[in-house]
C-alpha positions in Angstrom: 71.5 3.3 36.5 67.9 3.4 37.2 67.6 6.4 33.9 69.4 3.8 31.6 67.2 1.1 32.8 63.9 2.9 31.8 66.2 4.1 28.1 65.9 0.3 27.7 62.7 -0.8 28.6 61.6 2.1 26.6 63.6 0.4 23.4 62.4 -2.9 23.9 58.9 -1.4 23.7 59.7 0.7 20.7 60.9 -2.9 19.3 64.4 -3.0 19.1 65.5 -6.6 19.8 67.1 -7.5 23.2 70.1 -8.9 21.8 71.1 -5.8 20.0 70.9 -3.6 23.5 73.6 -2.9 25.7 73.2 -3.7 29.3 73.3 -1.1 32.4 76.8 -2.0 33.4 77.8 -1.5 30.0 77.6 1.9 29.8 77.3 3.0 33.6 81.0 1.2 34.3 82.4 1.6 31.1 82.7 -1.8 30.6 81.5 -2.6 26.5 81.0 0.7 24.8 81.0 -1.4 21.5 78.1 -2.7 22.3 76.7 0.8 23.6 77.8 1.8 20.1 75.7 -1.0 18.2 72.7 0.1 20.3 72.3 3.2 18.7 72.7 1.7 15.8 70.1 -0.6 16.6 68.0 2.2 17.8 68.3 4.0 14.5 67.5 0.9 12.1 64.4 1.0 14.6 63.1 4.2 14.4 64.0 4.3 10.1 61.5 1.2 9.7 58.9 2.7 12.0 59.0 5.8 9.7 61.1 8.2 11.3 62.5 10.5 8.2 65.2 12.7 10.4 69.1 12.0 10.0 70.3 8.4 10.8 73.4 6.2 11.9 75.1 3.1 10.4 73.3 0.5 8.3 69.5 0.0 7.3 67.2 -2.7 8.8 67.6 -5.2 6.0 64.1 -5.8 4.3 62.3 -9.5 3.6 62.5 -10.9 0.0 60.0 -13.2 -1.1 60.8 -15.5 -3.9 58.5 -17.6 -5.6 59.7 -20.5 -7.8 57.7 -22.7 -10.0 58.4 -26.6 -9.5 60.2 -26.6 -12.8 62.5 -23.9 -11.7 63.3 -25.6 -8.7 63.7 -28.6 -10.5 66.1 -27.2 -12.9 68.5 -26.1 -9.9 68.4 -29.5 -8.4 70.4 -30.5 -11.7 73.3 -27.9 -11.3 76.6 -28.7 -9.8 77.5 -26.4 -7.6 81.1 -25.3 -7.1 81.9 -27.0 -3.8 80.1 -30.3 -5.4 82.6 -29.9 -8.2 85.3 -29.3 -6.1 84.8 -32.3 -4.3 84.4 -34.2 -6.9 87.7 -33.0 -8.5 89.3 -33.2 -5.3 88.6 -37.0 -4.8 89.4 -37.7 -8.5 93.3 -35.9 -7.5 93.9 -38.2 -4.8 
């Protein structure tokens, strides 16, 4: 128990977030090896955006996207209906 301890203290400081690790009970008891499972996972994403280049598991750490509107953009959307404001409006217009 004390091994998987240090495994995750060593992933916390390698930055993987908390709430993506397993705990010790987890694994040691067999009690969620789902969430054993997403670990790795976690721990790969990790170690891809830190630059590791070696074979990986499951999905990529998603990257930011900044978007920069002009005020003429964003007042252009302010003017659009969007489906589910058109649906409610149709909907009250049935009953």
């Amino acid at each position: 128990m004390e091994n998987l301890a240090n495994f995750l203290t060593a992933l916390t400081d390698a930055g993987v977030p908390t709430h993506d690790q397993f705990q010790t009970v987890d694994l040691y008891e067999n009690k969620n090896i789902v969430q054993v499972i997403d670990t790795i996972f976690a721990m790969s994403r990790t170690a891809t955006a830190l630059g590791y280049k070696g074979p990986v598991i499951g999905p990529k750490l998603a990257e930011k996207q900044q978007y920069n509107f002009t005020k003429e953009q964003l007042d252009e959307g302010k003017s659009i209906l969007t489906l589910q404001t058109s649906g409610n409006i149709f909907n009250d217009k049935v009953r």
